[in-house]
GUFIMI-700458 format. One record per residue: residue in one letter; x, y, z of N, C-alpha, C, O, CB in turn. Coordinates in pm, whole numbers, plus 50000, padded with zeros to 5 digits. Glycine has a CB too. Layout:
residues N
ATOM  rest  neast  nnorth    nup  caeast  canorth   caup  ceast  cnorth    cup  oeast  onorth    oup  cbeast  cbnorth   cbup
ATOM     A      X       Y      Z       X        Y      Z      X       Y      Z      X       Y      Z       X        Y      Z
...
***
This chain:
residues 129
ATOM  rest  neast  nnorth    nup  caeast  canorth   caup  ceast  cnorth    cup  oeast  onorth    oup  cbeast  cbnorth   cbup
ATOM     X  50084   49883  50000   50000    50000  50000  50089   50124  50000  50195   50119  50063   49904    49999  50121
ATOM     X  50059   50222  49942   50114    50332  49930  50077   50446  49932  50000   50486  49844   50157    50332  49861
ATOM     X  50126   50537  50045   50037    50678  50078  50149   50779  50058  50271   50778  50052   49962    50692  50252
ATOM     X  50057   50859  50051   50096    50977  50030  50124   51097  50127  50028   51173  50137   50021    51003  49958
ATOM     X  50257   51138  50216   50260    51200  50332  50342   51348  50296  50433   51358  50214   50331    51099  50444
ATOM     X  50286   51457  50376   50369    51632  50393  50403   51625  50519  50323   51600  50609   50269    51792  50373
ATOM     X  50530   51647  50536   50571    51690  50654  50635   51837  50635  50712   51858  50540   50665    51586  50712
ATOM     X  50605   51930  50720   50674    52044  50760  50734   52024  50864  50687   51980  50968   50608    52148  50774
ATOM     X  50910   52074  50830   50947    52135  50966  50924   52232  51029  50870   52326  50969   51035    52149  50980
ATOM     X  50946   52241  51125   50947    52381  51244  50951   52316  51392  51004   52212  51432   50781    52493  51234
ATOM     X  50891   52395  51446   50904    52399  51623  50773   52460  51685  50714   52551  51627   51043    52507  51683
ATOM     X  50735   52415  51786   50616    52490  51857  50648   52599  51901  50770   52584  51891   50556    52429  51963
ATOM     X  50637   52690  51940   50663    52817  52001  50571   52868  52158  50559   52806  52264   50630    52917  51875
ATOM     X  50521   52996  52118   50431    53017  52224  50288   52949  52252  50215   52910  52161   50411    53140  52216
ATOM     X  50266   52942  52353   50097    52922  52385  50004   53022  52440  50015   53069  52553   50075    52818  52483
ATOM     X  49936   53044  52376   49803    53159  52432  49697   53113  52463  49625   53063  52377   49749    53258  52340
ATOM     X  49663   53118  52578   49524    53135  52632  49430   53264  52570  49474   53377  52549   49543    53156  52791
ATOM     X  49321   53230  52551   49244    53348  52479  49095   53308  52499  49053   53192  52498   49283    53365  52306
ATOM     X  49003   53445  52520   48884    53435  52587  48815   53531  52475  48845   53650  52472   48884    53483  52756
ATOM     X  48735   53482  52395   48629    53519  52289  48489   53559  52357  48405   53486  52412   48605    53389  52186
ATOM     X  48491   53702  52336   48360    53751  52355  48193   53703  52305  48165   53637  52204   48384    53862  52310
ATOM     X  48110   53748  52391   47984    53695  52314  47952   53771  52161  48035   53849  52113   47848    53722  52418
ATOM     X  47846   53744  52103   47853    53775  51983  47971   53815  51875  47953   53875  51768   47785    53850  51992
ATOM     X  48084   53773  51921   48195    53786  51788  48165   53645  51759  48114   53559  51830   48386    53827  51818
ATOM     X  48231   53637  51575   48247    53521  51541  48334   53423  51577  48448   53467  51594   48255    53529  51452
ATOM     X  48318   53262  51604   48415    53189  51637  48544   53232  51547  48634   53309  51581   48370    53049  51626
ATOM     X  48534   53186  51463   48596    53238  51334  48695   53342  51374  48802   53352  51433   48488    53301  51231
ATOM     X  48617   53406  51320   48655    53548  51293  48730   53609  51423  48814   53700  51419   48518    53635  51255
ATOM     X  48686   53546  51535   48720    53593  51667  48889   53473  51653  48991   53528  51695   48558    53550  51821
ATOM     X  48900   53389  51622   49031    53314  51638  49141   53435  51543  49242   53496  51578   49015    53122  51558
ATOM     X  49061   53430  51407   49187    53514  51353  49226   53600  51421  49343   53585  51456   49177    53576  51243
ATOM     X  49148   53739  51477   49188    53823  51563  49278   53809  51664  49364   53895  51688   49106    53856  51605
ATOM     X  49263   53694  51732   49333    53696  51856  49476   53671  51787  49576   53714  51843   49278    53577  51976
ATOM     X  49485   53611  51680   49629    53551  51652  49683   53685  51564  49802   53708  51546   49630    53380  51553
ATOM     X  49592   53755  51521   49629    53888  51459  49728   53989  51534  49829   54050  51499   49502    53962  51438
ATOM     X  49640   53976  51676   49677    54081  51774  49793   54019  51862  49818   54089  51959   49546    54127  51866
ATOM     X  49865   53911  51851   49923    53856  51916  50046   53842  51783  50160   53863  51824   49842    53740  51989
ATOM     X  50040   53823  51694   50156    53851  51594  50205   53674  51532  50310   53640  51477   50309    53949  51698
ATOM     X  50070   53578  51571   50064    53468  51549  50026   53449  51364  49964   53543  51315   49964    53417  51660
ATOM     X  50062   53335  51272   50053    53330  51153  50034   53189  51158  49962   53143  51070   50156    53390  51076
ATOM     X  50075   53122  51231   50068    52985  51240  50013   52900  51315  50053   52803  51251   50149    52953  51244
ATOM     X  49940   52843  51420   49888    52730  51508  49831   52637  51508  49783   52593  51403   49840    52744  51567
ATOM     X  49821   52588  51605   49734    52504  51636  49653   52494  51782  49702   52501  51895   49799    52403  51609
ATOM     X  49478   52471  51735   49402    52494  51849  49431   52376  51959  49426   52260  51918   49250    52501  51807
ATOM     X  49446   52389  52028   49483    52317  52170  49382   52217  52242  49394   52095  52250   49506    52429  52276
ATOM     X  49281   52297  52291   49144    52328  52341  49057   52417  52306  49111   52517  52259   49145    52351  52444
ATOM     X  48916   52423  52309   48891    52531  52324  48681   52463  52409  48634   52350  52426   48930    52635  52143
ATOM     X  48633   52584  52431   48510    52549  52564  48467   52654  52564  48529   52752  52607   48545    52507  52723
ATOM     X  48295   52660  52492   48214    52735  52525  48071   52752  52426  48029   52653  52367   48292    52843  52542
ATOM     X  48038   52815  52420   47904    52815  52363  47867   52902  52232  47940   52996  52201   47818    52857  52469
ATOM     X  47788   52879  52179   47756    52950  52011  47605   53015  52021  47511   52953  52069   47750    52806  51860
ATOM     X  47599   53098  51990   47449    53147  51970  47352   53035  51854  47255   52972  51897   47463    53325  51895
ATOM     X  47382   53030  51759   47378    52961  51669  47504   52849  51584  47623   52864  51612   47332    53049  51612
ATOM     X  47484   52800  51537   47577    52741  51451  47589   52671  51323  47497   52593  51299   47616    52682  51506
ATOM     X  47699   52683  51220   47645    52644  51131  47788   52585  51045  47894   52646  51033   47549    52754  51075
ATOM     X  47751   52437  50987   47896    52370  50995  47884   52343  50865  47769   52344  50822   47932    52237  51098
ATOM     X  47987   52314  50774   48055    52261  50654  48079   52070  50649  48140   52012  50739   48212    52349  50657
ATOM     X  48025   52006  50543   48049    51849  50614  47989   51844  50444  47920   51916  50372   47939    51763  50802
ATOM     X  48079   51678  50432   48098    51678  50320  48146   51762  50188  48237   51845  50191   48027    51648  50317
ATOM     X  48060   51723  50059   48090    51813  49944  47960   51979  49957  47841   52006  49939   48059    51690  49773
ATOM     X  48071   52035  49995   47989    52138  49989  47803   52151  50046  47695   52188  50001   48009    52156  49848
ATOM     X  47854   52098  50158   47692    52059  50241  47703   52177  50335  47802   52243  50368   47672    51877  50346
ATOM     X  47561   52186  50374   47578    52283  50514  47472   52257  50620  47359   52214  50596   47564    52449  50480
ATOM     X  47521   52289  50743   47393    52267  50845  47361   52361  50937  47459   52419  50983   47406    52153  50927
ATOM     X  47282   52386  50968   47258    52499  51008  47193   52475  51184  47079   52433  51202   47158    52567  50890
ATOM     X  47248   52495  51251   47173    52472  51421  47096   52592  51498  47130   52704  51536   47302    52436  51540
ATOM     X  47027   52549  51500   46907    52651  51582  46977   52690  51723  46996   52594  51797   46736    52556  51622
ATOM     X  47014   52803  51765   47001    52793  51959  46866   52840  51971  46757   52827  51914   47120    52913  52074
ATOM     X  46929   52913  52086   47067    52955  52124  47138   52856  52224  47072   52752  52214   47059    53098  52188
ATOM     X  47201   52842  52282   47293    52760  52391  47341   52673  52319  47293   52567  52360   47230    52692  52517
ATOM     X  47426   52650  52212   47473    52536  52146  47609   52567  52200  47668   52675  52191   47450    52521  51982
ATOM     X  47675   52390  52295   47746    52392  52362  47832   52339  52253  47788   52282  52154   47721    52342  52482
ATOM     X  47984   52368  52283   48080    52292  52194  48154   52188  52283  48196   52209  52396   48187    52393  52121
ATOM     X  48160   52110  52236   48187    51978  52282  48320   51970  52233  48392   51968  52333   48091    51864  52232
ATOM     X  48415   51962  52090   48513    51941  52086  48568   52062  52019  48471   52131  51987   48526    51827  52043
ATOM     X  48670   52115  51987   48712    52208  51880  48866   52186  51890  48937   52167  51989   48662    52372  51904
ATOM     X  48912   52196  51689   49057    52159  51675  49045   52220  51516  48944   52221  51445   49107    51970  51705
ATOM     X  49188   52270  51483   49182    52316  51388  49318   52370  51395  49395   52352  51489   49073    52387  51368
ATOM     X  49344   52449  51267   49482    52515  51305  49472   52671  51177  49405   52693  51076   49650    52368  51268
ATOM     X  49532   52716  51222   49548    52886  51159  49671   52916  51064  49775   52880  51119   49574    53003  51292
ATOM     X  49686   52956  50972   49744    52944  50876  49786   53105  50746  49685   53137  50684   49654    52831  50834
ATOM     X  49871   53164  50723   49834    53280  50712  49758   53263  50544  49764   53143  50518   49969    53386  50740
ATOM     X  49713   53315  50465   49646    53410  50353  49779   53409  50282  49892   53366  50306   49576    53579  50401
ATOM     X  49709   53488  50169   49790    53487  50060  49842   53650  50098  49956   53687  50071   49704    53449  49900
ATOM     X  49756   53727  50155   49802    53880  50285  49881   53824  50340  49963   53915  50349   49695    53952  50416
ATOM     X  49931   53733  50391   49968    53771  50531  49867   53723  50652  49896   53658  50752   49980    53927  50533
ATOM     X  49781   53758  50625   49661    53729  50750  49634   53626  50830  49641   53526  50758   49546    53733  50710
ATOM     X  49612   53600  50921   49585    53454  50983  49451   53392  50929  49358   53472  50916   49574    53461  51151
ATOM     X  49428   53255  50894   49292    53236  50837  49299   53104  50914  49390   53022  50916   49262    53237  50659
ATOM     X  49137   53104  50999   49148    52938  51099  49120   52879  51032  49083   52932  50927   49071    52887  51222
ATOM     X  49116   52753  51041   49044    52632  50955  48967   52543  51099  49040   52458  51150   49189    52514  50846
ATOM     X  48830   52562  51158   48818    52479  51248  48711   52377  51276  48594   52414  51273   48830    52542  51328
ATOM     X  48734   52286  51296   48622    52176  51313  48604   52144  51436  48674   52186  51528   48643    52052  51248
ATOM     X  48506   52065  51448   48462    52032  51584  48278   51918  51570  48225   51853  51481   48443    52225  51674
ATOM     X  48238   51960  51746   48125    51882  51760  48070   51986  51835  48134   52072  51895   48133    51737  51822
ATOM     X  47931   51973  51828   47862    52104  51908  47723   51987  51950  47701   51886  51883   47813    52289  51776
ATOM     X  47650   52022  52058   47556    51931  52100  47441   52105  52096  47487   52220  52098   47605    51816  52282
ATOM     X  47278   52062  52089   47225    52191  52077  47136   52167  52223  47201   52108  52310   47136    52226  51918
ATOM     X  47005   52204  52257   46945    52225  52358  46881   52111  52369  46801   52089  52460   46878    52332  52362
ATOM     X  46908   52035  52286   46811    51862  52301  46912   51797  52303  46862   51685  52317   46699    51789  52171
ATOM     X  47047   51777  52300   47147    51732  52309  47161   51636  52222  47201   51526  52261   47168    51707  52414
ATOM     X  47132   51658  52089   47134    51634  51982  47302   51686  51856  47326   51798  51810   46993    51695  51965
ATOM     X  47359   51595  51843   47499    51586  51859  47538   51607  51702  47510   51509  51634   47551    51437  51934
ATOM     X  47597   51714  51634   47667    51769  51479  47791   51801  51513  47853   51857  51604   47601    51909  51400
ATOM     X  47811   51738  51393   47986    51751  51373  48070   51820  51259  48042   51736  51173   48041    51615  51360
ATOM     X  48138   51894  51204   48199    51964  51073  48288   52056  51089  48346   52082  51195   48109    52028  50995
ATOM     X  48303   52111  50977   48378    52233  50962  48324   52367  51032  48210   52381  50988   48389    52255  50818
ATOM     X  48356   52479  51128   48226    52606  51122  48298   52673  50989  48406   52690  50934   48208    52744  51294
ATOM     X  48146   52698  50979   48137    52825  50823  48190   52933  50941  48153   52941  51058   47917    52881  50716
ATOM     X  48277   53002  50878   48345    53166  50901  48218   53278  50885  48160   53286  50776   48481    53209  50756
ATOM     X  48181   53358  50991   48043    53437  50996  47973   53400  51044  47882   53475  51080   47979    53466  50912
ATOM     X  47969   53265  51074   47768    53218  51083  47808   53170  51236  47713   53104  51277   47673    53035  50938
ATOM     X  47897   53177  51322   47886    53091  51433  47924   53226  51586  48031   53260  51636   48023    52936  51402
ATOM     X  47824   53255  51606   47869    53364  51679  47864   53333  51875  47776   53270  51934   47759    53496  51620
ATOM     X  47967   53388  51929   47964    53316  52052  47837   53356  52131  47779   53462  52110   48091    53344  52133
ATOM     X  47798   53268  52218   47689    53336  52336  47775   53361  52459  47853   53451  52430   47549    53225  52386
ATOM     X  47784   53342  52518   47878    53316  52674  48035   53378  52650  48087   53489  52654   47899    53112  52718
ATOM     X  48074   53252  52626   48241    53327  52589  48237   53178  52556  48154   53090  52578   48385    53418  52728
ATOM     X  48429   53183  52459   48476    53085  52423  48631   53067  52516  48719   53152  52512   48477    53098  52270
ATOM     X  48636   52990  52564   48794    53000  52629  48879   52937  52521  48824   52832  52486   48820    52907  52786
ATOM     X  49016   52964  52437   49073    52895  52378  49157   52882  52443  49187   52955  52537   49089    52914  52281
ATOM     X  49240   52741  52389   49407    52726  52419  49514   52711  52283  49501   52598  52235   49429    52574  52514
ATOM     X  49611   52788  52211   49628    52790  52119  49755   52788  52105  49814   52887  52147   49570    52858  52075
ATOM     X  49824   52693  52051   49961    52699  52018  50038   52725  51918  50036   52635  51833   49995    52624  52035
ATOM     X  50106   52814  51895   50225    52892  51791  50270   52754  51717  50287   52646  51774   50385    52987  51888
ATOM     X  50285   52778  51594   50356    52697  51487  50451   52752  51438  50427   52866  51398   50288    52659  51385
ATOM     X  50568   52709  51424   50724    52806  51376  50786   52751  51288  50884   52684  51319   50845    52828  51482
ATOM     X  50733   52767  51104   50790    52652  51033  50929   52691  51028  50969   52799  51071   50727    52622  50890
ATOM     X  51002   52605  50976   51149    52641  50891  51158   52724  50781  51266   52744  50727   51211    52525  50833
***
């Protein structure tokens, strides 16, 4: 059998703790923090907290859309990566359970997932070669 593997070098670097306000985007709220922190590279660690709504990417170009409000997140992992700017852009997936505890899993769409509560992240620096 024969696969096909990328490896990058580098090194881990810093770790940030980071606390996402209500109504910013998950999204949109990760790039920021790594914006303002001078991050281009990571990987999500952890992260714990809640979505007003939510709405995930799965499969070919599918989408789902979750009603809240109180949609708890259950897992989140992903990693940040800069743009063809410069910019940090997340890529993040996860599992979110909603108010019936009724259990979706995917990509979040960027925009559509806005926090209720707060999000606590844990996020670690990527330092390629």
């Amino acid at each position: 059998m024969s696969a096909e593997t990328a490896w990058e070098a580098g090194r881990f670097g810093r770790v940030l703790v980071a606390r996402i306000r209500p109504n910013e985007d998950m999204v949109g709220g990760v790039e920021a923090v790594c914006g303002e922190h001078g991050i281009r590279h990571a990987l999500v660690r952890s992260g714990v907290g809640s979505l007003v709504d939510a709405a995930l990417s799965y499969g070919t170009a599918q989408r789902r859309d979750v009603v809240g409000p109180g949609i708890e997140i259950l897992s989140l992992q992903g990693e940040i990566r800069p743009d063809a700017a410069g910019r940090p852009r997340a890529q993040l997936t996860g599992t979110i359970s909603d108010s019936e505890a009724r259990v979706y899993g995917g990509g979040f769409i960027a925009g559509a997932n806005p926090i209720c509560i707060t999000l606590e992240l844990v996020l670690q620096e990527w330092i390629p070669d």
